[in-house]
Phi, psi and omega in degrees: 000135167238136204228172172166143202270294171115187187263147187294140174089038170281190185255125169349118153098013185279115176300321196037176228274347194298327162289322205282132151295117141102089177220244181256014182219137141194177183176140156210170197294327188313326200219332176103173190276154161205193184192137179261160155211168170113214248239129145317301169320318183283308177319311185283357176250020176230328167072063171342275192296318189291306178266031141280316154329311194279318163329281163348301173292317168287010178096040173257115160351165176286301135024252204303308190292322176277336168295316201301315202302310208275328167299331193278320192296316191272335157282332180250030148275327165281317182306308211261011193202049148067312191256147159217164172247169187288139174202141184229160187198105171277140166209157175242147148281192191293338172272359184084024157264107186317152167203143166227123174268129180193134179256009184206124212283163209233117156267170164183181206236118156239160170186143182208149191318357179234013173191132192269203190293128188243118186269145146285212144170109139304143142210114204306116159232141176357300212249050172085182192264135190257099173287096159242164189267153210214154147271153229256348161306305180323320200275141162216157187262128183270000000 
């Protein structure tokens, strides 16, 4: 499922990424699914879910393919406007192994028929994104 609030105060007629398909939503039976969050705007100029899919499919980990998407993209957003905005992105693959990209930190929830719901938190680090299991007292929201 894909949902969005959109930002607060937009401006009329602004789509953001949740309606565009391998945006913020994409998925097929080959590589598996995936779903975005954070700046729409940003989301939408990488088409985020759809090449964490393609990656997946040429044999990348879920892993490897949501960092590579969301590292390749904020880099070259900085290269060309100085700036990047938040942008996070879960994928599972065909096989049900999770991968998460993220440029800011994320928590978020797995859970599969051998384990139950489990919070995380990403965090975008040098040597990669570093995923520990976390409690959920620990989060806070700004």
């Amino acid at each position: 499922a894909v949902s969005t609030s959109g930002l607060f105060l937009k401006d009329p007629g602004r789509l953001g990424d949740s309606p565009l398909v391998g945006c913020g939503f994409y998925a097929d039976s080959e590589s598996g699914g995936a779903g975005a969050t954070g700046v729409g705007e940003e989301i939408s100029k990488g088409v985020v879910s759809y090449r964490v899919c393609q990656l997946m499919h040429d044999g990348m980990s879920a892993q490897e393919a949501a960092e590579k998407t969301i590292a390749e993209l904020t880099e070259s957003l900085i290269k060309r406007r100085g700036t990047c905005d938040s942008m996070s992105l879960i994928c599972l693959d065909k096989d049900g192994n999770f991968g998460v990209g993220t440029n800011i930190p994320f928590p978020f929830v797995y859970s599969c028929d051998t384990q139950p719901a489990t919070l995380y938190l990403a965090v975008p680090a040098p040597e990669g994104i570093q995923i520990t299991e976390t409690d959920p007292e620990s989060i806070t929201i700004d």
